[in-house]
N, C-alpha and C positions, 0 to 999 in steps of 0.2 A: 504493500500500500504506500502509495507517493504521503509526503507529508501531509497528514490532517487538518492543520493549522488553514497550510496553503488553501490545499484545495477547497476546504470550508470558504474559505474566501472570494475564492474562484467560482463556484455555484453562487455566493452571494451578487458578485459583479453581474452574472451572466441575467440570474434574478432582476435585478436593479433594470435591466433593459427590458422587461419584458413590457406590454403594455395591454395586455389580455388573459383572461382569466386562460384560456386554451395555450396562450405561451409559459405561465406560471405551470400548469397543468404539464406540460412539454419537459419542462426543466425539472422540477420534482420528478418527474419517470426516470430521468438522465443519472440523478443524482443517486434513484437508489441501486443503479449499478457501484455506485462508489459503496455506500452503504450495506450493501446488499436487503434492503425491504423491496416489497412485491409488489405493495399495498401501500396508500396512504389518504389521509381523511382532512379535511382543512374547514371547521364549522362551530357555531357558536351550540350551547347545549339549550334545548328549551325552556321559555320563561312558562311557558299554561300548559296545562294537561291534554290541550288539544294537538298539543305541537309535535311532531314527530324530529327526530336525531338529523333524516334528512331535511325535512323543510327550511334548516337550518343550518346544512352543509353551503359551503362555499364553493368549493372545488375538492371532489372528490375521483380517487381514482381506489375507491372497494369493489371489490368484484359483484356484480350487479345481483346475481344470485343470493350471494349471504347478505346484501341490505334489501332486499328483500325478503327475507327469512327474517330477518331481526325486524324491523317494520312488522311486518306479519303477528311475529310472537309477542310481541310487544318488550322487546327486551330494554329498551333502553332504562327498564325502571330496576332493572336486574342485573343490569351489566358494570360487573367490580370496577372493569376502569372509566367508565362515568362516576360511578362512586368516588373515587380515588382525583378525579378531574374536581370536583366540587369540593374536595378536603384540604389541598393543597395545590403552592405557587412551583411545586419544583417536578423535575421530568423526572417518570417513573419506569420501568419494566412491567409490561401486566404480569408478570408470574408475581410482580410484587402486589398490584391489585388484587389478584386474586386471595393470596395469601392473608392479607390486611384485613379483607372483606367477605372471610371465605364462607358460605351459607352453598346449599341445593340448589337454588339459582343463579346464583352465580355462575358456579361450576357446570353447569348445564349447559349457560352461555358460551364461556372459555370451551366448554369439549364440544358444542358444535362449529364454532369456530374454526375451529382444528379443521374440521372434514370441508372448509373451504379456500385452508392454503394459508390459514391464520393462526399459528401454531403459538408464534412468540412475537412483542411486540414493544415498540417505546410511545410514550405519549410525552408530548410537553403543554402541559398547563396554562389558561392565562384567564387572571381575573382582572378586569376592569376594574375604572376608579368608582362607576355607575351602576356597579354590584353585576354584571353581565358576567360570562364563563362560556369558556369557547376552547378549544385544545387541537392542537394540532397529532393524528397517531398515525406511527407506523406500524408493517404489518408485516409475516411473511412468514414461513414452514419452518425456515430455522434461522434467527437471526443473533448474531454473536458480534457484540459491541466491546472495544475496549473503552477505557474511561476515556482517553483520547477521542474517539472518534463519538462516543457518549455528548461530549462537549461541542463540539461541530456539530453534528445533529440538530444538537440544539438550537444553535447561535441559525443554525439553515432555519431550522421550524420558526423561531422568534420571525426573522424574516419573511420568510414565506408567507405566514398570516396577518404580517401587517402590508405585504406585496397585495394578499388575495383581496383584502376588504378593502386594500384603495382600487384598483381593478376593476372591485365588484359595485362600488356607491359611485365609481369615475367613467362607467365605462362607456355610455351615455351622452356624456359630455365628451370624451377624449384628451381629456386634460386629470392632473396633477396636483395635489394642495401645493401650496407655496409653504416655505419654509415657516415653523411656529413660532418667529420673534425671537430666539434665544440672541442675547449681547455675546459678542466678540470673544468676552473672557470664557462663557458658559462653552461655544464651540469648541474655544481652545481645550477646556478642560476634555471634551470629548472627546477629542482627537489624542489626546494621551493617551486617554482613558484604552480608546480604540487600539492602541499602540501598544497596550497590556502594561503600562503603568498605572504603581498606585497610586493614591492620593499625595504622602507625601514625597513622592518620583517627581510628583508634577508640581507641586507646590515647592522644590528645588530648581526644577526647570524653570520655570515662572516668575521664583522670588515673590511668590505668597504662600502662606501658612497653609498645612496640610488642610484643617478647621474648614479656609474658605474657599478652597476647592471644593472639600463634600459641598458645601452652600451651593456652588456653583449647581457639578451635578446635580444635588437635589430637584435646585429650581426648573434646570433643562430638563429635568423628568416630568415637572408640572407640565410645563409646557408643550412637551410629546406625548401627555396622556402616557406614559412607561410607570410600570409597576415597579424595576428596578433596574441598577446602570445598564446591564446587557440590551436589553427592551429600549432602554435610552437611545445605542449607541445603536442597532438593526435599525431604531427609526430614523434617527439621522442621518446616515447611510440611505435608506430608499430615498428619504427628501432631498439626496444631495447638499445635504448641510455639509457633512465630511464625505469626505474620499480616503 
């Protein structure tokens, strides 16, 4: 496997140009050859009981068969890693969903899964400032992640679904948000940040106190609507704040 780091990167650039839910859709396929998943899901979870898991998908690439089967059965009220999506902000393995959550329905869910190519899987999480829950999951018969490539996944998903729902409220129009107002200092901070330096790395660079960088970051989170710095820095990236 070529450097992770990189190529994490490289899917993101490629991302950054897409301008269609069908090119975001293109690139995720591409990507899980690097990955190796089969499968992947890009959607917010339902606010009413009328609502189903897809009505609410963005861009999906599930095999049409098993969301149909789950639609059908009604499983999204069952299924451990919807559970697990609504518990927490951080990316999980379903055999950890499952385990965390483990009941008869559950388990039901996970082992019909299986007989659709969906054996093992990652999800990454995300809750809004507005109480919403949305997750990005991948999917596939045998999927084996190091923490390396665990981390790239991610930093891809964060992106990917802040890529799909500009796409999907932009698409319409053919246009782009403009950048969220962040000042001079607050980019620069990101651009460290982006850079894999810490607060006080940048606040050396800078010649400000470690203290008014987080301030910085914090604020530029406001601003991106980002639940935390990574979320900051995939959105600042799609808007072209940083490069």
């Amino acid at each position: 496997m070529p450097d992770i780091r990189q190529t994490s990167f490289d899917i993101i650039h490629r991302l950054r140009a897409t301008r269609s839910r069908a090119e975001v859709y293109a690139e995720l396929r591409a990507a899980g050859r690097v990955f190796g998943y089969d499968a992947f899901l890009i959607g917010g979870l339902p606010q009413t009981e009328a609502e189903g898991l897809l009505d609410c998908a963005m861009i999906t690439g599930w095999p049409d068969a098993w969301s149909r089967r789950y639609h059908c059965q009604g499983y999204l009220h069952q299924d451990p890693v919807i559970r697990q999506i609504r518990r927490t902000t951080e990316p999980f393995l379903w055999t950890d969903a499952a385990r965390l959550h483990e009941d008869p329905n559950g388990a039901r869910v996970m082992d019909e899964a299986r007989g659709f190519g969906l054996r093992d899987g990652f999800c990454v999480p995300f809750h809004d400032l507005d109480g919403r829950e949305a997750g990005v999951s991948f999917g596939s018969d045998r999927l084996s992640l190091s923490e390396d490539e665990r981390a790239g996944l991610h930093l891809v998903a964060i992106y990917a679904m802040s890529k799909a729902r500009a796409v999907s409220a932009l698409r319409a129009k053919g246009e782009f948000e403009p950048p969220g107002g962040l000042t001079d200092r607050e980019i620069e901070c990101l651009k460290w940040s982006a850079a894999g330096k810490s607060a006080w790395d940048t606040g050396q660079i800078l010649a400000i106190s470690s203290r008014t960088v987080e301030a910085h970051l914090a604020s530029a989170a406001r601003k991106l609507n980002a639940v935390n710095r990574v979320q900051s820095i995939a959105e600042a990236l799609r808007r072209g704040i940083i490069a």
